[in-house]
C-alpha positions as CSV (number, residue, x, y, z in Angstrom):
1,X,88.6,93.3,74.3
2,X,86.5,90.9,76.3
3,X,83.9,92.3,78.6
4,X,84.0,91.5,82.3
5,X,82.1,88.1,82.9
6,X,79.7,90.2,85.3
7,X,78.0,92.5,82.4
8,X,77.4,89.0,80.7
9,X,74.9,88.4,83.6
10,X,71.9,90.9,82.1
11,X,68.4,88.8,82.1
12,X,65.8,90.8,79.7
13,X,63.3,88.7,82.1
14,X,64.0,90.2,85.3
15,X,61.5,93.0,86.4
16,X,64.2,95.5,87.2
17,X,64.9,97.4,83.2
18,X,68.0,96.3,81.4
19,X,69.7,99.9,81.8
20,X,69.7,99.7,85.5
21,X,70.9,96.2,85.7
22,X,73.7,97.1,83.0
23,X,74.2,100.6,85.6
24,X,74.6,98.2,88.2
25,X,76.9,95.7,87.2
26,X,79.0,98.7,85.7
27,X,78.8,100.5,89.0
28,X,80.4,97.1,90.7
29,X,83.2,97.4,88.5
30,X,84.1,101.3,88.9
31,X,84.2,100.7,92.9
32,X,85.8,97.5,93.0
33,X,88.5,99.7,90.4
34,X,88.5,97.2,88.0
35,X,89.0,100.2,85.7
36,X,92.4,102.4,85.4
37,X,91.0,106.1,85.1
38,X,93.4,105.6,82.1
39,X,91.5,102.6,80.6
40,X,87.8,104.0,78.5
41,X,85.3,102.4,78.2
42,X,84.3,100.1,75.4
43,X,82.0,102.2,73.5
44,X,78.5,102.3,73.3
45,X,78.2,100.2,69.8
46,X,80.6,97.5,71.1
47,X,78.4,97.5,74.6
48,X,75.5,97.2,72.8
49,X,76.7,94.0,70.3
50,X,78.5,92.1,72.7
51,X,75.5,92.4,75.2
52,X,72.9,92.0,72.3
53,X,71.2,94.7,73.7
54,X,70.1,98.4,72.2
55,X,72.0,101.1,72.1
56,X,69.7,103.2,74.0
57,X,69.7,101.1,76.8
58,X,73.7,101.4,77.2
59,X,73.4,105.0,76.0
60,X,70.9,105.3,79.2
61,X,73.1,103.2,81.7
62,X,76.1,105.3,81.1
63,X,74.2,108.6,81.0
64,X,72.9,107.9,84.2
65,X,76.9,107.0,85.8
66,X,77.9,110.5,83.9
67,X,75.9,112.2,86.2
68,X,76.2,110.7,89.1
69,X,79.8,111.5,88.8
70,X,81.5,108.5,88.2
71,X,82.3,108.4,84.7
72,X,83.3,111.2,82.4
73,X,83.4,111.3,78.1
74,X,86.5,112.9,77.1
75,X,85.8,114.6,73.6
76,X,87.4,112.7,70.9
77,X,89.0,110.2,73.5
78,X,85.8,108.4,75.2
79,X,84.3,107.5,78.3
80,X,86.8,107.0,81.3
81,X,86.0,106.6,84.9
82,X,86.4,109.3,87.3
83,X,89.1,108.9,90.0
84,X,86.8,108.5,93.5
85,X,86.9,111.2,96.1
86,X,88.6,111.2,99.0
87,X,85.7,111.4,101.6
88,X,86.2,113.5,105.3
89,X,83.7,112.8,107.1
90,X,82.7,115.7,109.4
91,X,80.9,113.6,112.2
92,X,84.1,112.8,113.8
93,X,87.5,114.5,115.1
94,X,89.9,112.7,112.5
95,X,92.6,113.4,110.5
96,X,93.8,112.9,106.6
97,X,95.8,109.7,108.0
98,X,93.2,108.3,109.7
99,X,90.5,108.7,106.8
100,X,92.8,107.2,104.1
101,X,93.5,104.1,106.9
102,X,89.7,103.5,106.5
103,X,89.5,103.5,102.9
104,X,92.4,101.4,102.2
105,X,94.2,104.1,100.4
106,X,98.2,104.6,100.1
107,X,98.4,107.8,102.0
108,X,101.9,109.9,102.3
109,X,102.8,113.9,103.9
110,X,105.4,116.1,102.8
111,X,106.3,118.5,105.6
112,X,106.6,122.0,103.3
113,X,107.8,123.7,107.1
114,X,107.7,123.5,110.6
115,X,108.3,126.5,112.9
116,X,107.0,128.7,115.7
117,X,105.2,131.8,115.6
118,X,103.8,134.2,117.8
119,X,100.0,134.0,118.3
120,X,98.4,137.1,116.0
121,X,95.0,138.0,114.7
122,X,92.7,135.6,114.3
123,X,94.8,132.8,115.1
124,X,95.1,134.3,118.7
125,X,91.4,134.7,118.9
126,X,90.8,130.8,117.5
127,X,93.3,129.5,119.8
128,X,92.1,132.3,122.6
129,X,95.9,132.9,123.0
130,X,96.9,136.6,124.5
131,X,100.2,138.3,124.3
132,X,102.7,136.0,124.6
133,X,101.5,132.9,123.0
134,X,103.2,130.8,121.2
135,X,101.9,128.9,118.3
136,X,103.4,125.5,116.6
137,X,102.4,125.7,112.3
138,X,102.6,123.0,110.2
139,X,102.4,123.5,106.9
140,X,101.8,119.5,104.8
141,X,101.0,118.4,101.6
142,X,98.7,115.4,102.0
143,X,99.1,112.9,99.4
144,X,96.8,109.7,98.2
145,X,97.9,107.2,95.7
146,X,100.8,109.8,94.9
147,X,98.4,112.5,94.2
148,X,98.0,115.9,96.5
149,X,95.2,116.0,97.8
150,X,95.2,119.0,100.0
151,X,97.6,121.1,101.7
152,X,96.8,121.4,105.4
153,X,98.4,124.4,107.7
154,X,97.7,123.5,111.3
155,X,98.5,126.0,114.3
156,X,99.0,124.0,117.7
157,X,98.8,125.7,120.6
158,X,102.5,124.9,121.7
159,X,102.0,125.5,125.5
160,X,100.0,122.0,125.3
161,X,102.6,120.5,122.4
162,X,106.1,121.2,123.7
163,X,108.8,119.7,121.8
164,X,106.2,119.1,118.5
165,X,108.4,120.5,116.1
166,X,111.2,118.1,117.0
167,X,108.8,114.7,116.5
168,X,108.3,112.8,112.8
169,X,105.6,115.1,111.1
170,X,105.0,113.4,107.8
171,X,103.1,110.8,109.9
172,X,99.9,111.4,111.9
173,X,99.8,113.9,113.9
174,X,96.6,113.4,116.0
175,X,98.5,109.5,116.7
176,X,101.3,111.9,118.2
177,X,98.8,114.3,119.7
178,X,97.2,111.3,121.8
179,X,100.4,109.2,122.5
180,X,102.6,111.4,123.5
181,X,101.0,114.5,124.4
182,X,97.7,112.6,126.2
183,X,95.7,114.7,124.9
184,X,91.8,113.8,124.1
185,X,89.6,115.8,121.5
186,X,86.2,116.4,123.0
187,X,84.5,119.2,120.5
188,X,85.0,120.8,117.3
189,X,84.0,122.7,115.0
190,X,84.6,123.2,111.2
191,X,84.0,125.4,108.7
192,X,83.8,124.7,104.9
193,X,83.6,126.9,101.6
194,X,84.7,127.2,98.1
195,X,87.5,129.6,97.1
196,X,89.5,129.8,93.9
197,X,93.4,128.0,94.4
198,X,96.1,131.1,93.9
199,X,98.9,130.5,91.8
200,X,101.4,129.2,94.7
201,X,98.8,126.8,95.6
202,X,97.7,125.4,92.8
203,X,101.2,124.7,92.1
204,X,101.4,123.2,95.1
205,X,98.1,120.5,94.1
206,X,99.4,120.3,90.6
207,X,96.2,122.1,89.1
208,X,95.1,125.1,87.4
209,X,95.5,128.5,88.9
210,X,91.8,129.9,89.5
211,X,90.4,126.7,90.1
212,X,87.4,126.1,92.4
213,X,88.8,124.4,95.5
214,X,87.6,123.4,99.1
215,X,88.4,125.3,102.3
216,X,87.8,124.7,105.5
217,X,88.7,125.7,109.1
218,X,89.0,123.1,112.3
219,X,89.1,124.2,115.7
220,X,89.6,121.5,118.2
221,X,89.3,121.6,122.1
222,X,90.4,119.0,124.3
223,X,88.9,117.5,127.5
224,X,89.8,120.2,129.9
225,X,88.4,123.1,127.5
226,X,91.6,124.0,126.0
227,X,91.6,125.1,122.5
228,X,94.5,122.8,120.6
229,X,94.5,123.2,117.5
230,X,93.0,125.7,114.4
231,X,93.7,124.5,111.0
232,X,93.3,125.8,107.7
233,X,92.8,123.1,104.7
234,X,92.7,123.4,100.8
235,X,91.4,120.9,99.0
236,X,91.0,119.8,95.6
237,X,87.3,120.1,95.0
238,X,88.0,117.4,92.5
239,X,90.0,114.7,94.8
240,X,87.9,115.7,98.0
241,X,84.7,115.1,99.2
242,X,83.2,115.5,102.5
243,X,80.5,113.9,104.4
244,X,77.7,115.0,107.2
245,X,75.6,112.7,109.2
246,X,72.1,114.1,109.7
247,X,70.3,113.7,113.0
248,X,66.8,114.6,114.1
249,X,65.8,117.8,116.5
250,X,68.9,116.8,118.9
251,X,71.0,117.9,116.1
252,X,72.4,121.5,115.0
253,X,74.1,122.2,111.6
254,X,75.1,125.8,110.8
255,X,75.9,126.5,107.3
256,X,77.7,129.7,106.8
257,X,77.3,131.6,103.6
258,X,80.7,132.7,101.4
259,X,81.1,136.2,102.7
260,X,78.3,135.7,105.2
């Protein structure tokens, strides 16, 4: 199988080595998806003769990608590429349908139920809800490309969300929360760790039982100081990825330990 005409474009006299010009160019392809996570690489003897280069370079090259995450060898299969992560980032208030607008992704919810509760435990004390309050949960499987992603079980605070439960869910919900509620986020907060996926939900993200997945907790407030919304999220620590801007002294990040 011919080799995509940009790994053709190696020059031995450049000052940057071989194995990070071949890295590059194979790096171009993986994020431009040029390769089907079902599609292997050639292999590192047909790399290394149709390149006229040595195998330790290629051997280098790929060894390099395997740890950086993007490609994985497969034992008796080969080298395939590695799916890339769905990316939250944690700078800004946004949701799953916002995120996979960004990155171009074919993005789809399936509502799993809608209903209202009674505010209890800790939602209460998230929400600061007392006797009385009533809580809107959503419970969604977000989807990319087809795939679950993560399952997302949101409690509104339905005193600032009348009527929620009657609107389309399977489509964004903050869209609904600022057109037809005007509501505006102004802080938040969010929480993440690594738990293993019980049986019911890793049936739910179509993987193994026990499996290390990504949870977090989101409280919003709005403009007026209201608390909106707490939401629980599971994530497949595989699919999902999430991403922190650092600042200088103006900036705080508390990092909570598992159990802590």
């Amino acid at each position: 199988m011919p080799l995509p005409d940009v790994l053709h474009t190696l020059n031995p006299r450049a000052p940057i080595p071989l194995y990070l010009q071949l890295k590059e160019a194979i790096l171009g392809i993986l994020q431009k998806g040029e390769w089907g996570e079902d599609r292997p690489l050639p292999s590192e003897r047909e790399l290394s003769e149709q390149l006229r280069i040595s195998r330790s370079t290629v051997r280098q090259a790929i060894h390099e990608l395997e740890m950086e995450g993007w490609l994985v060898r497969r034992q008796g299969r080969g080298t395939f590429p590695v799916q890339a992560k769905v990316e939250q980032p944690l700078v800004m208030i946004t949701g799953f349908t916002e995120n996979m607008r960004q990155a171009g992704i074919r993005h789809s919810t399936k509502l799993i139920s809608a209903s209202l509760e009674p505010a209890e435990g800790r939602v209460a004390k998230a929400l600061r809800l007392g006797p009385g309050g009533v809580v809107a949960v959503l419970t969604r499987l977000r989807l990319a490309d087809g795939i679950p992603m993560m399952l997302e079980v949101s409690h509104l605070n339905y005193a600032l969300t009348p009527g929620l439960l009657e609107r389309n869910l399977e489509g964004s919900l903050y869209e609904i929360l600022h057109t037809a509620y005007r509501l505006r986020f102004a802080t938040g907060q969010e929480s993440i760790e690594a738990i293993v996926a019980e049986p019911w939900l890793a049936k739910l993200l179509q993987i193994k039982p026990k499996v290390p997945i990504l949870y977090t907790e989101r409280t919003v407030l709005t403009d007026t100081g209201a608390v909106l919304e707490f939401t629980q999220r599971y994530g497949r620590a595989d699919k999902c990825s999430f991403r922190v801007m650092l600042q200088g002294d103006n900036a705080q990040i508390a990092l909570k330990e598992v159990g802590g």
